[in-house]
C-alpha positions in Angstrom: -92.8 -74.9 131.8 -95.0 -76.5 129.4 -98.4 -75.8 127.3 -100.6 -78.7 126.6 -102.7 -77.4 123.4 -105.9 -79.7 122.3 -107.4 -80.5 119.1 -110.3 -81.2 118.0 -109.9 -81.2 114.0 -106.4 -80.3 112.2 -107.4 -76.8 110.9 -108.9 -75.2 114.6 -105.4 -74.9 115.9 -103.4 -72.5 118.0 -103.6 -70.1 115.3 -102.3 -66.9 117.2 -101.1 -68.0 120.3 -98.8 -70.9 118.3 -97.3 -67.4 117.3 -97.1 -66.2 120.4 -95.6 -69.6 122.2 -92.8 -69.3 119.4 -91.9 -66.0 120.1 -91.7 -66.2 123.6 -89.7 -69.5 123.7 -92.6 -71.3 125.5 -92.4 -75.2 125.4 -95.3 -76.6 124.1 -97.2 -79.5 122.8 -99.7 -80.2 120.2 -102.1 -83.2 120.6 -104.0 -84.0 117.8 -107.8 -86.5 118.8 -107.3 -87.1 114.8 -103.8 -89.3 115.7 -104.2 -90.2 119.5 -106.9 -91.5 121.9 -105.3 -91.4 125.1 -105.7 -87.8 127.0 -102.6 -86.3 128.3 -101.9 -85.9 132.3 -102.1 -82.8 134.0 -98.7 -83.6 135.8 -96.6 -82.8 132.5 -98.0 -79.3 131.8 -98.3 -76.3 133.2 -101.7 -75.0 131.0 -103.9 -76.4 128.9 -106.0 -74.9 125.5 -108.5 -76.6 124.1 -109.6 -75.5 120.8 -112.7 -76.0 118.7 -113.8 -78.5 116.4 -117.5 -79.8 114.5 -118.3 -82.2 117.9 -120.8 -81.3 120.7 -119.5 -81.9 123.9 -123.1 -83.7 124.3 -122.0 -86.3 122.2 -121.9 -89.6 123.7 -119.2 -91.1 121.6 -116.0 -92.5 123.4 -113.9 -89.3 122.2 -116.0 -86.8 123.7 -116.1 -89.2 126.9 -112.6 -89.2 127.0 -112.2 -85.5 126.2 -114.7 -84.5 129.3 -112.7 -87.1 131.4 -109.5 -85.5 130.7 -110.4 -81.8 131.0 -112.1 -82.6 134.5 -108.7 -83.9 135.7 -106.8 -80.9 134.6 -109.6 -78.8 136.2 -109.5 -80.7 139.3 -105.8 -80.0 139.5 -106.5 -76.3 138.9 -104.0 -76.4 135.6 -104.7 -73.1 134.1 -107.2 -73.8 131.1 -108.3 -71.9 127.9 -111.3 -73.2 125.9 -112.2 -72.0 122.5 -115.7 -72.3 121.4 -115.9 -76.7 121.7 -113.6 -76.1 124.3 -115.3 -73.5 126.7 -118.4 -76.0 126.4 -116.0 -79.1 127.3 -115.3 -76.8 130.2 -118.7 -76.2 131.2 -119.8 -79.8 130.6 -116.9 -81.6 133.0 -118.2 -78.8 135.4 -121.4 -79.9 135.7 -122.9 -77.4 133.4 -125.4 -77.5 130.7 -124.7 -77.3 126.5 -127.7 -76.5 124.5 -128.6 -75.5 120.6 -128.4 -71.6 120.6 -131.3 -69.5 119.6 -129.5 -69.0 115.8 -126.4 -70.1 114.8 -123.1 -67.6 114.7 -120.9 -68.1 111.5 -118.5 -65.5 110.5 -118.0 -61.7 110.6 -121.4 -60.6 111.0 -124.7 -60.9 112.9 -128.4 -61.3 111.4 -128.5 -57.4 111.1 -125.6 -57.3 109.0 -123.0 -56.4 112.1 -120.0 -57.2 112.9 -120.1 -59.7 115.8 -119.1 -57.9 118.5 -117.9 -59.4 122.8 -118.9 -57.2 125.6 -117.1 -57.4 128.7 -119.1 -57.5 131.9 -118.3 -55.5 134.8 -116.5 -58.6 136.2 -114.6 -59.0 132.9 -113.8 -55.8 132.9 -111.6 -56.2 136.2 -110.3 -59.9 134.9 -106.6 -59.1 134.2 -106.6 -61.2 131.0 -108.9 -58.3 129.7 -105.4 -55.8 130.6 -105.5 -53.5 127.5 -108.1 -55.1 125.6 -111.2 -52.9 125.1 -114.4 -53.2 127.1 -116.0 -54.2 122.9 -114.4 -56.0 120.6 -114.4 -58.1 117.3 -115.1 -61.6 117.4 -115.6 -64.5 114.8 -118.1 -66.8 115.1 -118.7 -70.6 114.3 -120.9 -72.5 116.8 -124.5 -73.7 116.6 -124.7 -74.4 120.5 -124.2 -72.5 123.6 -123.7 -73.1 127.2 -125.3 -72.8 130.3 -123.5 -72.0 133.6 -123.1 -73.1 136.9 -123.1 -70.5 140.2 -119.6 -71.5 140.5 -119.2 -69.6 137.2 -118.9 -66.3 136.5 -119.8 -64.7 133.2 -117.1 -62.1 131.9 -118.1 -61.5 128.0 -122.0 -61.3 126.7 -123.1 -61.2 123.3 -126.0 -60.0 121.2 -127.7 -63.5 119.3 -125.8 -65.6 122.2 -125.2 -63.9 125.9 -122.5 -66.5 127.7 -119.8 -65.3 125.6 -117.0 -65.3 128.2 -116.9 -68.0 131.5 -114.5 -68.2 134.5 -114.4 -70.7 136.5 -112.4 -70.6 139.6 -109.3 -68.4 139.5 -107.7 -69.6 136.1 -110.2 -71.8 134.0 -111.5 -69.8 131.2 -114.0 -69.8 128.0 -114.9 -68.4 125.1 -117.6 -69.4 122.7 -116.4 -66.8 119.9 -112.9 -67.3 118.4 -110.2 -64.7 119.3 -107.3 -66.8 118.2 -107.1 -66.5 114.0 -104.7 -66.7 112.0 -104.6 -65.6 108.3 -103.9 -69.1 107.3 -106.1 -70.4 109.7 -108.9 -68.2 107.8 -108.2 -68.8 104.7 -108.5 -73.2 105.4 -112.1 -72.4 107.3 -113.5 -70.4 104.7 -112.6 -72.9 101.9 -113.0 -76.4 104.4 -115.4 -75.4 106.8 -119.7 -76.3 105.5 -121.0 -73.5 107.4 -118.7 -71.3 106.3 -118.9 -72.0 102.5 -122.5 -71.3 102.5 -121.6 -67.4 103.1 -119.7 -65.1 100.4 -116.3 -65.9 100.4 -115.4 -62.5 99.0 -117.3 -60.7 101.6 -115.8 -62.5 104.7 -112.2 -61.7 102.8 -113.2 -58.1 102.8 -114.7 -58.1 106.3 -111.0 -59.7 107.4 -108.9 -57.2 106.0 -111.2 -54.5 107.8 -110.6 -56.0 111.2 -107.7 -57.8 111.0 -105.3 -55.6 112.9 -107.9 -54.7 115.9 -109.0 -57.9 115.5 -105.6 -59.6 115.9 -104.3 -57.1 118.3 -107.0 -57.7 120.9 -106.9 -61.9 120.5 -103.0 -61.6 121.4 -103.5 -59.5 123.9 -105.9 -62.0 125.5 -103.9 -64.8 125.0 -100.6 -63.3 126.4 -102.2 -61.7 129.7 -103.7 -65.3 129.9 -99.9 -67.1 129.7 -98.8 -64.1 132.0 -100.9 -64.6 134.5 -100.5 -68.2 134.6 -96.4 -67.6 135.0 -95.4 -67.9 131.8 
């Protein structure tokens, strides 16, 4: 078995669940929209993530048209499918949803009250079993300026405070999430010294925030993402 993983930009990888893949001897590959043009097949794998990156899946440039193309086909073939953040509003996009500017934007740790950003599973994501052992609240990071609007084929698992469709399933195994579950520490480290939004914030407090929530913070993001590879028989 096989994982396709997508990217959007070089430093939103796989992060955790590259960790993950590795320790649990699961084939996978990486394709890179900086390097290739041309959108794998759903035949040669057996999941697909798509990660984030600085596009809007409202763009009408001949990446983002290829991008929606190739994500419908893998939907269409009912492929399991993970999107992060860009990739939940791919999701929603090739499925006939809507992407729109959110109220404020989400960078970081913490909200506009000085909190940190926190997921809150719905009574439906509360029964999902990629939520198995994750807690019904839980730290998220954020970096998006856009949210999502869903379908009724969609069902909302994960709501926020500053941006409510935190969490989308659609179907039995094709899932979203706008915040970011799936850091790394190096991963961190690149976005806080690459990423614009991000260096407009104190570099020192986002450190210190990191180091505060790191281990719940990491524990429930793997959890996520191995129920996720479990429950797509992995």
């Amino acid at each position: 078995m096989k994982v396709l993983i997508v990217n959007n930009i070089s430093r939103e990888g796989p992060g955790l669940l590259k960790e993950i893949l590795e320790e649990n001897r699961i084939d996978y590959y990486i394709y890179d929209f900086e390097r290739e043009k041309l959108f794998p097949s759903p035949d040669d794998y057996d999941a697909i993530f798509v990660f984030g990156g600085p596009d809007s899946a409202n763009d009408e440039t001949e990446k983002m048209k290829e991008e929606i193309k190739g994500v419908k086909e893998f939907l269409n073939k009912e492929v399991p499918y993970f999107g992060i953040c860009l990739g939940l509003q791919v999701m929603v996009k090739a499925l006939g949803g809507k992407v729109m500017k959110n109220p404020i934007k989400e960078v970081g740790w913490r909200d506009p009250q000085d909190n940190i950003f926190k997921v809150h599973l719905t009574e439906d994501g509360k029964k999902d079993p990629i939520f198995e052992g994750v807690e019904s609240e839980f730290d998220i990071f954020q970096l998006h300026g856009e949210t999502v609007e869903l379908t009724s084929e969609m069902k909302l698992l994960g709501t926020g405070e500053y941006c409510k469709n935190q969490i989308v399933r659609y179907g039995k195994n094709a899932y979203g999430f706008q915040g970011h579950i799936e850091l790394s520490s190096d991963m961190f480290y690149t976005w806080i010294r690459e990423d614009e939004d991000l260096n407009k914030l104190d570099k020192y407090k986002l450190e210190k925030d990191y180091n505060k929530v790191r281990k719940t913070y990491e524990s429930s993001g793997r959890k996520i993402l191995k129920n996720f590879l479990d429950v797509s028989s992995f």
